[in-house]
DONUKE-98752 format. One record per residue (C-alpha): x, y, z; residue in three letters; chain; residue number from 1. Coordinates in Angstrom, 2 decimals. Layout:
residues N
[[X; Y; Z]; 'ALA'; 'A'; NUM]
...
end
This chain:
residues 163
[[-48.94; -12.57; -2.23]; 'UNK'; 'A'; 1]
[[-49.96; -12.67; -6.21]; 'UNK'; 'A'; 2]
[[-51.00; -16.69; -5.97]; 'UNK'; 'A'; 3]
[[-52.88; -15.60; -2.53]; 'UNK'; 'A'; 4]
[[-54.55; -12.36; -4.47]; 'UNK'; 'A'; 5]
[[-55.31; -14.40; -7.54]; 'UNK'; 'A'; 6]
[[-57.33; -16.93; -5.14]; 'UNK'; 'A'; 7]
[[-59.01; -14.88; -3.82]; 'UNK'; 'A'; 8]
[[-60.66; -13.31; -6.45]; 'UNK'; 'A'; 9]
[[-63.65; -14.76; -6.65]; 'UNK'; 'A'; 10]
[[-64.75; -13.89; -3.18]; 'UNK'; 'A'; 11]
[[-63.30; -10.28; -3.96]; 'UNK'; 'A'; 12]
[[-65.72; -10.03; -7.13]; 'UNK'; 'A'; 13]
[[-69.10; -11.54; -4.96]; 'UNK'; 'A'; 14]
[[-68.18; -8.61; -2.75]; 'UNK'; 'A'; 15]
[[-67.88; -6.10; -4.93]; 'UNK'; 'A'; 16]
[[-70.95; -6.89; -6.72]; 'UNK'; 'A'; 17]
[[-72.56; -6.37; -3.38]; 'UNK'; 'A'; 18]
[[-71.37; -2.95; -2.75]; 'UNK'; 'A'; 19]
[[-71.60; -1.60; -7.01]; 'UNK'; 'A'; 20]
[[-74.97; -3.82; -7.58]; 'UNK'; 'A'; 21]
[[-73.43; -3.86; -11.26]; 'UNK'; 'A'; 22]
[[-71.64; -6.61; -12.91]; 'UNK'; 'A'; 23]
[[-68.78; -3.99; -15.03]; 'UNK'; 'A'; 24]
[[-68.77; -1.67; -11.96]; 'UNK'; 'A'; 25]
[[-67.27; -5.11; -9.94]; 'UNK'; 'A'; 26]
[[-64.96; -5.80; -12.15]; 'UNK'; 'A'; 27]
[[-63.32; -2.04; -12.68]; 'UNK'; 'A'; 28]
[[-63.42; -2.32; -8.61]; 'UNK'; 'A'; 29]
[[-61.75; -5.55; -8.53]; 'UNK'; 'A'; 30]
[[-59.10; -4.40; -10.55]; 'UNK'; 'A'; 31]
[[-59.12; -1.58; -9.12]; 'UNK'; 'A'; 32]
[[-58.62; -3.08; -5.74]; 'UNK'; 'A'; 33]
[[-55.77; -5.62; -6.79]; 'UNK'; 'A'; 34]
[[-53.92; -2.87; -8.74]; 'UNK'; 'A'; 35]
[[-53.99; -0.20; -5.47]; 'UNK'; 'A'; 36]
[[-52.82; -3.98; -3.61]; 'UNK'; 'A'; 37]
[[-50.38; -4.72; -5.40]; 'UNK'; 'A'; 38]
[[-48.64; -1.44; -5.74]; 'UNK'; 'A'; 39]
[[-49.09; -0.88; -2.17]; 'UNK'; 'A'; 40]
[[-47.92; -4.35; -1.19]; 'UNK'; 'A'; 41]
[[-45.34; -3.04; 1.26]; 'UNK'; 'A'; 42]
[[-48.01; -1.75; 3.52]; 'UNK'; 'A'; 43]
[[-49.95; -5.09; 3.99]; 'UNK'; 'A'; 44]
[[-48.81; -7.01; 7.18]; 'UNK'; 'A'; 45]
[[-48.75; -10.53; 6.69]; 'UNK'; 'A'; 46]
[[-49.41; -11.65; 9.98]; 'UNK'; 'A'; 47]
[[-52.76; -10.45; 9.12]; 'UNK'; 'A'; 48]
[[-55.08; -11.92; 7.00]; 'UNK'; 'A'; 49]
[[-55.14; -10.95; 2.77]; 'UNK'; 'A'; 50]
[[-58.47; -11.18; 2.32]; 'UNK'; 'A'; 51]
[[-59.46; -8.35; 5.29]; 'UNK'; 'A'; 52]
[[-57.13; -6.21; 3.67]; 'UNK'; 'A'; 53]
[[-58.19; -6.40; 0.25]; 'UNK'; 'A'; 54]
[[-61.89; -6.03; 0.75]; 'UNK'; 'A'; 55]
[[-61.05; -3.01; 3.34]; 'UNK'; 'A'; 56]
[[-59.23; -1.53; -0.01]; 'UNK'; 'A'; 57]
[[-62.45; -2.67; -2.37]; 'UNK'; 'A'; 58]
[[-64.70; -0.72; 0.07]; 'UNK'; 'A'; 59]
[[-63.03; 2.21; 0.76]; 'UNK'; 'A'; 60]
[[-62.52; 2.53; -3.01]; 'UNK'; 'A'; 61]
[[-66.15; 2.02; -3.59]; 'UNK'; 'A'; 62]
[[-66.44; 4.84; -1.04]; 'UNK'; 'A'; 63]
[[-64.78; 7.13; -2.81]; 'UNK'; 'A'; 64]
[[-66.78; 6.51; -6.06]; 'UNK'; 'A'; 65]
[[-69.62; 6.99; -4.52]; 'UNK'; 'A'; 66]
[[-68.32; 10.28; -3.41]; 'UNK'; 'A'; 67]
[[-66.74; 11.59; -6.96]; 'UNK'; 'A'; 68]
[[-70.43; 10.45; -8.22]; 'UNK'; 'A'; 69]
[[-72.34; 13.06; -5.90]; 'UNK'; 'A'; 70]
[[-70.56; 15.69; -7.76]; 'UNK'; 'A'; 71]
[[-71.02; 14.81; -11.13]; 'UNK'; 'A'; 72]
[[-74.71; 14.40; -12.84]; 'UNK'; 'A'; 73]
[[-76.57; 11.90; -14.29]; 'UNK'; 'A'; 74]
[[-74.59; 8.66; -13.02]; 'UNK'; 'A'; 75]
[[-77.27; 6.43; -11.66]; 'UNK'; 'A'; 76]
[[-76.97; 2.74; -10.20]; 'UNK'; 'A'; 77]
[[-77.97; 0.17; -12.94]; 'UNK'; 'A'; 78]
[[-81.49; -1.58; -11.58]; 'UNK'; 'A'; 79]
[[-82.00; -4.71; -9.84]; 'UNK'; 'A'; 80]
[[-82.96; -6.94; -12.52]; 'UNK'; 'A'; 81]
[[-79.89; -5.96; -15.20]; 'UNK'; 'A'; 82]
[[-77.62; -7.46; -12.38]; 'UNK'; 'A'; 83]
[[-76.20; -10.88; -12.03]; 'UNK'; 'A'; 84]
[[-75.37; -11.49; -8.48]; 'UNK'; 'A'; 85]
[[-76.18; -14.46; -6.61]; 'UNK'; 'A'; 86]
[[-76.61; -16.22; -10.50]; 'UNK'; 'A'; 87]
[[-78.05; -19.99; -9.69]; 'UNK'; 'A'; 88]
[[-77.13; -22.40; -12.25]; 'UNK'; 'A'; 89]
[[-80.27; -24.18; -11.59]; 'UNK'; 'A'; 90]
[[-83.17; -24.44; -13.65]; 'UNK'; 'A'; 91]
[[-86.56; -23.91; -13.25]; 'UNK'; 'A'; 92]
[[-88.02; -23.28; -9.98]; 'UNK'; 'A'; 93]
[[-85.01; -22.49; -8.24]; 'UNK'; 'A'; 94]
[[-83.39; -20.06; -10.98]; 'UNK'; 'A'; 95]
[[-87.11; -18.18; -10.52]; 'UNK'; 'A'; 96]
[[-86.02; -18.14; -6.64]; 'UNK'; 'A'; 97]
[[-82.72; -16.94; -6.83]; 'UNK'; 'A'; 98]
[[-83.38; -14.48; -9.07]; 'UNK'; 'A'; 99]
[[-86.43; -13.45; -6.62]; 'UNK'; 'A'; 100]
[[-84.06; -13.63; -4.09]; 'UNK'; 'A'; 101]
[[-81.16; -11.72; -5.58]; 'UNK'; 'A'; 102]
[[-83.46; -8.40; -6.44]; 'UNK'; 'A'; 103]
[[-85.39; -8.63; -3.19]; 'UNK'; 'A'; 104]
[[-81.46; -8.40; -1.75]; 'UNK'; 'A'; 105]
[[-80.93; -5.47; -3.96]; 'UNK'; 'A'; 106]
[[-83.42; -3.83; -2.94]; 'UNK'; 'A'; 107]
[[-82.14; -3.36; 0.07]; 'UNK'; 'A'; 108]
[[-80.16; -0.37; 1.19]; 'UNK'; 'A'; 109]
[[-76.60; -0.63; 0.66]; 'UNK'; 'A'; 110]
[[-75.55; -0.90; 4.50]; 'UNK'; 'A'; 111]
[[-77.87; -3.90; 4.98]; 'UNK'; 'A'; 112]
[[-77.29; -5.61; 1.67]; 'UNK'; 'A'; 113]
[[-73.14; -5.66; 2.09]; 'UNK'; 'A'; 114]
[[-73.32; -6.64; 5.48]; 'UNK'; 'A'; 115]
[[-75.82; -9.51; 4.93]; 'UNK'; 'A'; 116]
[[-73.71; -10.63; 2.33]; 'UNK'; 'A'; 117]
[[-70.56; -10.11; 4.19]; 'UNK'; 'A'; 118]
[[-71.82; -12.63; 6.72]; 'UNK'; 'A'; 119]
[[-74.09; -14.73; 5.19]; 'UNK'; 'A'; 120]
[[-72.52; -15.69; 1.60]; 'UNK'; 'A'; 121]
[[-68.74; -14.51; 2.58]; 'UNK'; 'A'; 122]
[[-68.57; -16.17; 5.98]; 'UNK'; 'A'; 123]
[[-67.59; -14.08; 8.17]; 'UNK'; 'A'; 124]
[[-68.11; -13.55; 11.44]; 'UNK'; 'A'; 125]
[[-69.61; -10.97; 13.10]; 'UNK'; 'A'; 126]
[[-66.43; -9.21; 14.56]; 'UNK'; 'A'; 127]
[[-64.54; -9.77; 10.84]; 'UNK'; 'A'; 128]
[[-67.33; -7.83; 9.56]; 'UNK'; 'A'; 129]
[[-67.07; -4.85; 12.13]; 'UNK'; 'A'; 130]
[[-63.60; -4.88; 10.88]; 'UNK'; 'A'; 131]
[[-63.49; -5.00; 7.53]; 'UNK'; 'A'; 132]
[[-66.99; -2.11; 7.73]; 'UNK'; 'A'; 133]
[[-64.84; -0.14; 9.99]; 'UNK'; 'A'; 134]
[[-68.08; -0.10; 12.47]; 'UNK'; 'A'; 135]
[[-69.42; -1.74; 16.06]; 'UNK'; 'A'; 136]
[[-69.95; -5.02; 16.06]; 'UNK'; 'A'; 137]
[[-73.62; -4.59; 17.24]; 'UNK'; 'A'; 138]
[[-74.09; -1.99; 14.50]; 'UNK'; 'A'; 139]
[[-73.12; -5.45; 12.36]; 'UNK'; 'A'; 140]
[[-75.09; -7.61; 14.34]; 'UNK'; 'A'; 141]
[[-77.78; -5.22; 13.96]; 'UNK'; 'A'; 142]
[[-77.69; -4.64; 10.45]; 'UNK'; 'A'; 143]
[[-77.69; -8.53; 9.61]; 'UNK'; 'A'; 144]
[[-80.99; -8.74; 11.90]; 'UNK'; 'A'; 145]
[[-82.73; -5.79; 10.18]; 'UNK'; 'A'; 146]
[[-81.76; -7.26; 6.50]; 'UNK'; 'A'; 147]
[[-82.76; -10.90; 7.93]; 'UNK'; 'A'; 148]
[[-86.22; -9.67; 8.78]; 'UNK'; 'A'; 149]
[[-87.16; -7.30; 5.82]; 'UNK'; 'A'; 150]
[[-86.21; -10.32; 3.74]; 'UNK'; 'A'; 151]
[[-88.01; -12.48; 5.54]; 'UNK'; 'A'; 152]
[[-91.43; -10.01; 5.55]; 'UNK'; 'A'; 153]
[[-91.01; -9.72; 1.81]; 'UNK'; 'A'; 154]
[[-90.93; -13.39; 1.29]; 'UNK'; 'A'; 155]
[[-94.14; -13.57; 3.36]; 'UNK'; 'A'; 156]
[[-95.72; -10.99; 1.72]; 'UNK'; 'A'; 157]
[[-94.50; -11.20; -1.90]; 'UNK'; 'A'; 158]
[[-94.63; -7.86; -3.92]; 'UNK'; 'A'; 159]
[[-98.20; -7.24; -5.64]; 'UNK'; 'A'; 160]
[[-100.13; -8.55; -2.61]; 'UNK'; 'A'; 161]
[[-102.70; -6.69; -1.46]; 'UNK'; 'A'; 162]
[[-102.12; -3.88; 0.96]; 'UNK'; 'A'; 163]
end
């Protein structure tokens, strides 16, 4: 399970970035995440698949964050642009877009952005996703559509244009 876990983590820190929208928040969930694994190892079935498991664990720790946050003050999400998610190592033109790309994904409310991600970068399908976000799998499919689109209307209209 540790050489499984270990290969994993890359995939494991793209989506926790995509839930925290912080670079150090990731990484305290990631270990977060492997530690609650690992000491919990006897409850993961291995029939079923490691990485559903683990990023069920990552989100429902992010979860609870999120919930010890709404009770304390002054704890705020780090912005868009102080992030490094989707990082390009391209230069030029294409850094420009993938950094475009990355905040106008950030932007985007938490639900739609993880999802999107979930699908898009991650690979998964559809029903994975409904697993793994403990939801319908047309709330997923609708979720994906809605992110799709606002992306795709912000891209047309880029922010600063006239409205």
């Amino acid at each position: 399970m540790k050489s499984d876990l270990i290969a994993l983590l890359p995939r494991l820190r793209r989506f926790a970035r995509s839930l925290t929208r912080s670079v150090p928040e990731a990484d305290d969930l990631v270990q977060d995440a492997c530690l609650r694994a690992l000491t919990r190892a006897d409850q993961w079935d291995p029939s079923q698949p490691l990485d559903r498991w683990m990023f069920r664990i990552t989100r429902n720790l992010w979860i609870s964050e999120i919930r010890k946050r709404s009770v304390r003050l002054g704890q705020g999400q780090v912005p868009a642009d102080e992030t490094h998610e989707l990082v390009s190592n391209d230069s030029g033109e294409a850094a420009v877009m993938a950094g475009e790309l990355r905040g106008q994904i950030d932007a985007l409310p938490e639900e739609l952005s993880a999802v999107l991600l979930t699908v898009s970068v991650e690979g998964y399908s559809y029903a994975e996703a409904a697993t793994l976000f403990d939801i319908p799998i047309g709330t997923v499919m609708s979720r994906v559509h809605r992110a799709r689109k606002t992306l795709a209307a912000q891209i047309k209209a880029p922010a600063g244009a006239g409205t």
